[in-house]
N, C-alpha and C positions, 0 to 999 in steps of 0.2 A: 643393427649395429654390424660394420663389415667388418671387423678385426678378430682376429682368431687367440685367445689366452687361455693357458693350463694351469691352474690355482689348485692348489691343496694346501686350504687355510687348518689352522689351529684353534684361533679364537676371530670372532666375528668382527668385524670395526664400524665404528659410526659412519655416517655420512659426513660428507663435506658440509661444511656454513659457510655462510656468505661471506664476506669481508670487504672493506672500501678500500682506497686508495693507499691508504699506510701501509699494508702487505708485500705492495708495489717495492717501496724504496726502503727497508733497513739496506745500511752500505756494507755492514758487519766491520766498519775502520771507528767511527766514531760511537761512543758511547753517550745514551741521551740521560738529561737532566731526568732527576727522581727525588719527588717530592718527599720527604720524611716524616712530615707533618704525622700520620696514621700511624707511626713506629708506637708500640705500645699500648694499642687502643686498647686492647681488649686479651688482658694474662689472663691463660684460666689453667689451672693444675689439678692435675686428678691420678696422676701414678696408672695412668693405663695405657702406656705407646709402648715404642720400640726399644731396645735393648739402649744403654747409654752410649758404648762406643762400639767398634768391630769386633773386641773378644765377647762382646755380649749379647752380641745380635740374635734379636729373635729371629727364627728359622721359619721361614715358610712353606709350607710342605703342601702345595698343591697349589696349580693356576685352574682357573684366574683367583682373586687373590682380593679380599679387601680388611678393610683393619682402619680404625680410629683411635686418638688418642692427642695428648698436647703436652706440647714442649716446655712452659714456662719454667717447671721442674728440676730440668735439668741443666745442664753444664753444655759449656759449648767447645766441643772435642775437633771440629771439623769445617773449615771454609773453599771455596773453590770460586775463582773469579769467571762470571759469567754472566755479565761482562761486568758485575758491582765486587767490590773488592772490602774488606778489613770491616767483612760481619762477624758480629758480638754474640752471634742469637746461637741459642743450647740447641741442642740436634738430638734426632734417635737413629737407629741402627736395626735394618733390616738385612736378613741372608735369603739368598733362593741358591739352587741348583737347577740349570736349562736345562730341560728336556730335553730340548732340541736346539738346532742353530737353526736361529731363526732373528727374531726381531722382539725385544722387549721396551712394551708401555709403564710407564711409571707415571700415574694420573692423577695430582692434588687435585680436581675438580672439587669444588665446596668447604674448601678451606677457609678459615676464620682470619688468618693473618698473613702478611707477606711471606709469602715460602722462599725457599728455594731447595732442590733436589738435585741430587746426584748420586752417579752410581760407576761402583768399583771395580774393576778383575779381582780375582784373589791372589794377585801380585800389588793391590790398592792402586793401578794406572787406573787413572779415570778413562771410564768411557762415553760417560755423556754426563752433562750438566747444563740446568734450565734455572731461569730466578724468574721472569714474567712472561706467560705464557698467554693466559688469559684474560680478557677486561669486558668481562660481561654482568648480567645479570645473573646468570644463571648458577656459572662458576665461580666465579669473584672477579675481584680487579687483584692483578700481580701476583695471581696465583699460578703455580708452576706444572709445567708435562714435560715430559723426556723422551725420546721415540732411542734406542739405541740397538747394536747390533750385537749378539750374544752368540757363543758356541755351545752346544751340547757337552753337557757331563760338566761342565767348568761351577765355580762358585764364582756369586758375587752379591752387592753388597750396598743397598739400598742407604740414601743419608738423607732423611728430612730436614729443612734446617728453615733457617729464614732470613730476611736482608735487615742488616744492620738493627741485630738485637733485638729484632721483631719478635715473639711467639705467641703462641695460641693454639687454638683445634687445627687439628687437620683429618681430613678425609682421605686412606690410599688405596689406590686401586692399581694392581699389578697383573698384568698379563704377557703372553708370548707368543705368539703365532710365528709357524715355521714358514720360509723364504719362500714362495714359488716366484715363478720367471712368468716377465711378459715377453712371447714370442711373437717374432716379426714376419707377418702373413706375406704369402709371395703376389710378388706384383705390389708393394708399399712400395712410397717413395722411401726415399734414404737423405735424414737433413745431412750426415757426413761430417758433424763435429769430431774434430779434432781430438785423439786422447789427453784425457785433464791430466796434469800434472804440477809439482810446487813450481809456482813462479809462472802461470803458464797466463800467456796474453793473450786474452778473448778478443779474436776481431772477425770469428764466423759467427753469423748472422748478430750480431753485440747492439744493431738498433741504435738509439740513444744511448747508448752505454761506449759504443765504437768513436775512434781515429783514426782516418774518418769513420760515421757511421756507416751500418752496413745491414739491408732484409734480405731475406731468403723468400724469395718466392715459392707460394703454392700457387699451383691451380690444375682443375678439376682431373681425374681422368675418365670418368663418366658419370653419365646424371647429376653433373654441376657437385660431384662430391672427390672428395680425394683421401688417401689413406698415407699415412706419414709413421714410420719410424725412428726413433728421435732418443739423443744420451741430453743427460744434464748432469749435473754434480758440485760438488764445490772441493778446494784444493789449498792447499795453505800459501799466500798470497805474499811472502819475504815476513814471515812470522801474523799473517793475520787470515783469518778463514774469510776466503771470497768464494762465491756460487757463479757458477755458469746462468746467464740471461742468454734464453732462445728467442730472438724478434722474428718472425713471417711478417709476410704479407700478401694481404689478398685484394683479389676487387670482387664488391657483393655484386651477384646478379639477380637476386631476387628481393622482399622488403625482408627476409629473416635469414639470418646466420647460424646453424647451428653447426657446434662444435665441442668433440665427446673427446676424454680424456681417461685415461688409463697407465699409472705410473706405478714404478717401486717403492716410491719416497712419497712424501709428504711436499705436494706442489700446491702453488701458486699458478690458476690461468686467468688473463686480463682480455680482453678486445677491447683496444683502445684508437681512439678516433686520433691520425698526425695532423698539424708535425708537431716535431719535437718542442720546440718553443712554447706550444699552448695545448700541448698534447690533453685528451680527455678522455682519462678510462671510463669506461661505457657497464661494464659488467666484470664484477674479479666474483672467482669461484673456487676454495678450497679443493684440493683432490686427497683424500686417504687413499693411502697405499693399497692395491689391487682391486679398488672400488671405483669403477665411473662415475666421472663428474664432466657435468654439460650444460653448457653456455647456452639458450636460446634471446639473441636478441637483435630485434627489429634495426634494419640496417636501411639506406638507399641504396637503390641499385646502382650501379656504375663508379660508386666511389670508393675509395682505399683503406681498407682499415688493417691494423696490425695485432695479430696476438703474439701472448706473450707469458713466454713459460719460465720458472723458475722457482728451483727448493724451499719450499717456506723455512724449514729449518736446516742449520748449513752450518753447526759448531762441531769441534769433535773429529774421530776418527770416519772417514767415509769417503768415498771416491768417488765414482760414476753412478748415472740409476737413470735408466733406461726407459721409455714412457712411448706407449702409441696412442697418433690422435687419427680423429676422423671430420671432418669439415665439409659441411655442406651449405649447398648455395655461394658457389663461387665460379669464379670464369673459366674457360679453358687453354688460355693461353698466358704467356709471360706479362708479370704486373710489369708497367712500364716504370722506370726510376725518375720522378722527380729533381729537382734543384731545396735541396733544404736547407736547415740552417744547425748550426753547431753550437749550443750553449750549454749555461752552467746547470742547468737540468741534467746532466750527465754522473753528474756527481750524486744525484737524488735517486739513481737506479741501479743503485749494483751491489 
């Protein structure tokens, strides 16, 4: 690996998972259809979770941090639209105090019913809220996680809930690891986006997403590899949270592509074969925060292919976040520009 990072973690984080093509396109403008059919499956009461409201929150005194218990129980004190709105479902109430500033997980993995989570300053602004997070086997389907950004010494204020009147068990898992920075090794390229700001209109490197569209060429600066420096982020869009989409572009010169990834945030990386009109992602790969994730996959040589970076999660307070990548098996000269086409796939990636 040719990139240089200085980490001083807290608590350890998973590996990335796979993910298919859905990852690609939430637009964070349209809200999707959700089945209610499950609302109710499965009440179970047992008087052993979380405080009922904020004056009564159970305290948690030490990360990391787990606890079960189920809602059917109780009352429902608290809603937060995100993005499902005018839930019925009883909630519990947890407190922590940060350590440190750093970054707090709030993790229903293995929850019984539709959740949904969020979590408060001690001023009660929200600073992050999830309702479907997961749709696995493992964790459940429309079960919820929260990634938010926390300061030292402050309180705040955990809320399990569920969507529209849902309850049941839930599983929590609370931790916090403090911030390290990924630094940018000399001699990296520099992609040169733009500072995000509200209202700000992505048209450096935007890809399929761009008016017109627009790639940022990579290629090699030796050994058919190259090192890149790179911001993403998301920014409030005339009242709606939009992310920043990074499109490259490369030409493979060998049959394998690899490309390593290294970010602040929780990204999305795709190699996706153009153009736009029948575009075909090839490989999408999860990246956890200060933990590399890496693309290997069998490519032609001589032909064009695009990655493609952007925040998996992008609601909430948060701005810039910063990521270096490394790519190899690529050419060493300027990818040349095509003639492409402009369609309604543009609306499907952003």
């Amino acid at each position: 690996m040719r990139y240089l990072i200085l980490i001083v973690l807290v608590a350890g984080l998973a590996g990335g998972a796979l993910a298919l093509p859905p990852e690609l396109s939430p637009s964070g403008v349209s809200v999707p259809a959700k089945d209610d059919s499950h609302v109710g499956t499965a009440p179970t009461r047992d008087a052993r979770e979380g405080g009922e409201d904020i004056a009564t929150a159970i305290p948690i005194p030490l990360m990391p941090y787990q606890d079960s218990g189920a809602t059917c129980d109780n009352l429902d004190d608290y809603d937060e639209v995100c993005p499902y709105e005018n839930s019925t479902s009883p909630d519990v109430v947890y407190s922590f105090v940060a350590s440190v500033e750093g970054m707090a997980r709030v993790d229903l993995c293995g929850s019984e019913y539709d959740t949904k989570v969020y979590l408060y300053d001690a001023d009660l602004n929200l600073v992050g809220c999830n309702d479907d997070y997961y749709f696995d086997d493992i964790c459940g389907v429309y079960t919820s996680f929260l990634a938010a950004p926390v300061d030292a010494d402050q309180t705040y204020y955990i809320v399990v809930d569920g969507y529209g009147g849902d309850c049941g068990t839930y599983y929590l898992n609370v931790e916090i690891y403090s911030s390290p920075q990924v630094f940018c090794p000399p001699g990296a390229l520099e992609e040169g986006e733009p500072p995000l700001a509200d209202d700000y209109e992505d048209q450096h490197n935007s890809g399929c997403d761009g008016l017109p569209p627009v790639w940022q060429a990579i290629w090699a600066q030796e050994n058919a590899c190259a090192t890149m420096c790179a911001v993403s982020g998301w920014y409030d869009y005339y009242g709606t949270d939009m992310r920043d989409t990074d499109w490259f572009e490369v030409i493979a010169t060998d049959d394998q592509l690899d490309w390593t990834v290294m970010a602040e945030w929780y990204m999305t990386m795709t190699v996706i074969l153009p153009p736009c009109d029948t575009m075909v992602p090839l490989v999408t790969q999860q990246v956890e925060p200060f933990n590399p994730a890496t693309i290997t996959v069998p490519v032609t040589p001589g032909n064009v292919y695009w990655l493609w970076m952007a925040p998996r999660d992008f609601e909430g307070p948060f701005s810039e976040i910063d990521y270096l990548m490394d790519v190899c098996g690529i050419a060493d000269g300027p990818v040349a520009v095509a003639a492409r086409t402009w369609s309604a796939v543009k609306s499907l990636y952003r």
